[in-house]
C-alpha positions as CSV (number, residue, x, y, z in Angstrom):
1,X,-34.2,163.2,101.9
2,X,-36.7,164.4,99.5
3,X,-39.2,166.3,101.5
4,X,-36.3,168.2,103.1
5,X,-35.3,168.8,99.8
6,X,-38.7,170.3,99.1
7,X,-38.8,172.1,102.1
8,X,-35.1,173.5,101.8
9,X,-36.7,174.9,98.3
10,X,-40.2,176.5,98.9
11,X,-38.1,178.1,101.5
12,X,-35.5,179.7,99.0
13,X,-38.6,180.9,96.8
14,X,-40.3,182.3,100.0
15,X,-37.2,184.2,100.4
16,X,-36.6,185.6,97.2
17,X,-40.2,186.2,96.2
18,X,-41.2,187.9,99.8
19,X,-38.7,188.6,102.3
20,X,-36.0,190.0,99.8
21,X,-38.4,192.7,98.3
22,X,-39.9,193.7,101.8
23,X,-36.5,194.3,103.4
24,X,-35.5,196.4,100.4
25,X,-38.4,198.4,100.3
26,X,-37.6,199.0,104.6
27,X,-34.4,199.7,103.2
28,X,-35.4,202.6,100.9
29,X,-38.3,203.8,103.4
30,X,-35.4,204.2,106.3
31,X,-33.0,205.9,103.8
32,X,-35.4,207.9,102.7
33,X,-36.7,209.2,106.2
34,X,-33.2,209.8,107.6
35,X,-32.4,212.4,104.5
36,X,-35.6,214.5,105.0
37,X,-34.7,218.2,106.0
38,X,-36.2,221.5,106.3
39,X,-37.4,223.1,103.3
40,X,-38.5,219.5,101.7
41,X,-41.8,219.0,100.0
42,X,-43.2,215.8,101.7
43,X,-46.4,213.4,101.1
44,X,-47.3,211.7,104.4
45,X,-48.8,208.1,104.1
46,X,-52.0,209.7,104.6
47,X,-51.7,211.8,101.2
48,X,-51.5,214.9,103.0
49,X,-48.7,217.1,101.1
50,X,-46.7,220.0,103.0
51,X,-43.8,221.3,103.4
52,X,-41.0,220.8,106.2
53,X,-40.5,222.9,108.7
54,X,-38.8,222.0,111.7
55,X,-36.9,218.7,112.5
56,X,-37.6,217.4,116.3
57,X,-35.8,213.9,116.6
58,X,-39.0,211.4,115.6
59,X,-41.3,214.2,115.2
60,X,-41.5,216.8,112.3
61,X,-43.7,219.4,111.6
62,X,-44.9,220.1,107.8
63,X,-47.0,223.4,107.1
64,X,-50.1,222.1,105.2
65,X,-51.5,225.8,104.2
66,X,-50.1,228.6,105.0
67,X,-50.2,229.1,108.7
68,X,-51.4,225.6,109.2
69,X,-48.8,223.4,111.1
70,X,-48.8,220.0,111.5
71,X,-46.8,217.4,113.5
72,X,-46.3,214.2,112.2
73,X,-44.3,210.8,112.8
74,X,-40.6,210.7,111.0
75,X,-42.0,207.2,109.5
76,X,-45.4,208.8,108.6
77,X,-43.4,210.2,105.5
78,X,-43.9,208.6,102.7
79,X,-42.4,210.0,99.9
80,X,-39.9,213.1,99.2
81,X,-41.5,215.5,96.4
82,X,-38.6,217.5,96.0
83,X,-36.2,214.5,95.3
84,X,-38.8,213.5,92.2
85,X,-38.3,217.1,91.3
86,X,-34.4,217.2,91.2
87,X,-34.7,213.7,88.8
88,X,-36.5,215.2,86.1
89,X,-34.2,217.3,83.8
90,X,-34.1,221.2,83.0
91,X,-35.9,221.1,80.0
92,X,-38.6,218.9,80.8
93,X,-41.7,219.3,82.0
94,X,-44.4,216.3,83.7
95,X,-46.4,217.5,80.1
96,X,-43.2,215.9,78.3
97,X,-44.4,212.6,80.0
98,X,-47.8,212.6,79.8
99,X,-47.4,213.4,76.2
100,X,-44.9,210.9,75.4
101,X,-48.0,208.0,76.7
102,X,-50.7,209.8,74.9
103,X,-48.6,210.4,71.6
104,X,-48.0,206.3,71.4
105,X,-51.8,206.1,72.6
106,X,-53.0,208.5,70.1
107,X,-51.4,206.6,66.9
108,X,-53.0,203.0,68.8
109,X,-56.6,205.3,68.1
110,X,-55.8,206.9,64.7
111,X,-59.2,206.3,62.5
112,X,-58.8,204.6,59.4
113,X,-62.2,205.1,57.7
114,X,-61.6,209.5,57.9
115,X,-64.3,209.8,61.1
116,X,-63.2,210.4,64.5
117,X,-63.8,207.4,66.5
118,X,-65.2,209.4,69.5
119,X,-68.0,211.8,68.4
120,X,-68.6,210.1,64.7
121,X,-67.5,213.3,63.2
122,X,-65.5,213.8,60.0
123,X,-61.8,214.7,60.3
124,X,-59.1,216.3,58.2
125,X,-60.6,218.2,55.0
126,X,-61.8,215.4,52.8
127,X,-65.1,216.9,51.6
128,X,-66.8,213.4,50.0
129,X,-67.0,212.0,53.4
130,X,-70.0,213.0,55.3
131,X,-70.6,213.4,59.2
132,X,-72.1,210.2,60.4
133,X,-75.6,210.0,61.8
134,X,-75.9,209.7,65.1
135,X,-79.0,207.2,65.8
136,X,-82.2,208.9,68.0
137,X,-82.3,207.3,71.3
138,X,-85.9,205.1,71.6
139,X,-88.9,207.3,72.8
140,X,-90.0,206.4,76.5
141,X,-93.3,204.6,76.8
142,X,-95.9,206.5,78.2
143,X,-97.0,205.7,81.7
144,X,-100.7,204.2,82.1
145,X,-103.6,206.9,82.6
146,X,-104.4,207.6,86.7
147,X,-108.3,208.0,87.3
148,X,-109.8,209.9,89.9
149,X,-111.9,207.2,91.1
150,X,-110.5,204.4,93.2
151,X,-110.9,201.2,92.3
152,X,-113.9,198.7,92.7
153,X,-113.3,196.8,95.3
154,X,-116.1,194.5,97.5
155,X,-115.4,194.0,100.9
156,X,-115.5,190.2,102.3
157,X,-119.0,189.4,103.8
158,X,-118.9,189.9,107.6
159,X,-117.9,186.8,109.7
160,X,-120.0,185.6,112.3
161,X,-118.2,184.8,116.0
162,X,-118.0,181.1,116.9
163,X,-120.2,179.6,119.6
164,X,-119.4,178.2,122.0
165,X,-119.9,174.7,122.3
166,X,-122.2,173.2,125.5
167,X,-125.7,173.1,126.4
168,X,-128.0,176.0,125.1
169,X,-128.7,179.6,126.3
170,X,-129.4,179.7,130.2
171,X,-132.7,181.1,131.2
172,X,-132.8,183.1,134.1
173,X,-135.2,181.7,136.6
């Protein structure tokens, strides 16, 4: 009873930590396939961003540059550009974002001592604090002097060949 307990469990977590999310994500991908038209801005998987032309069944054709066509999968799509458009509103910009992260990043960084904690410089109009020294990087060691004349170097006395061993020289008779 107990390991078919166990293994009626690791396959609920399977389920809920892998299959779940993957099917919804198919999900999404096929809803989001189906409701591209002409006129859409698209990003193929391949990061290649255009905009819709025509519609063939499967196939659809996104101009890359203008005068530049290209046909491409229906499931090569990978995101809608104009649907992230329509989400933002009226007013607001992408800068509204980016500044909302680097406002809340910007207070994180505020200097406490009255120098910027980037370039060491003083900020804001306190004039009894002084710009801080920035330190002289080490000087680079010389390399050693080169002299025109190789040098000394004595080559190994010659070797003398084996003999061969046997009787002595043969005379010619």
């Amino acid at each position: 009873m107990g390991p078919l307990l166990v293994l009626i469990l690791l396959f609920v977590v399977m389920y809920a930590a892998m299959i779940r999310p993957q099917q919804k994500r198919a999900r999404e991908h096929q809803t989001l396939i189906s409701a591209v038209q002409v006129g859409d801005e698209v990003m193929t998987t391949a990061g290649i961003f255009g905009l819709v032309t025509a519609v063939d069944g499967d196939v659809i054709s996104i101009e890359i540059a203008p005068g530049t066509v290209m046909r491409v999968a229906r499931a090569a799509i990978g995101r809608r550009i104009s649907a992230e458009l329509d989400q933002f509103e009226a007013g607001e910009t992408f800068d509204d974002t980016d500044d909302e992260l680097g406002d809340s990043v910007a207070d994180d960084t505020t200097p406490t001592n009255g120098h910027s904690t980037e370039t060491g410089i003083a900020v804001g109009n306190d004039s009894t604090t002084a710009p801080t020294a920035i330190p002289e990087p080490p000087p680079i060691p010389a390399p050693p002097p080169v002299s025109d004349t190789p040098p000394s170097v004595t080559p190994p006395p010659p070797e003398t060949p084996p003999t061969p061993p046997g009787p002595g020289p043969a005379t010619p008779g």
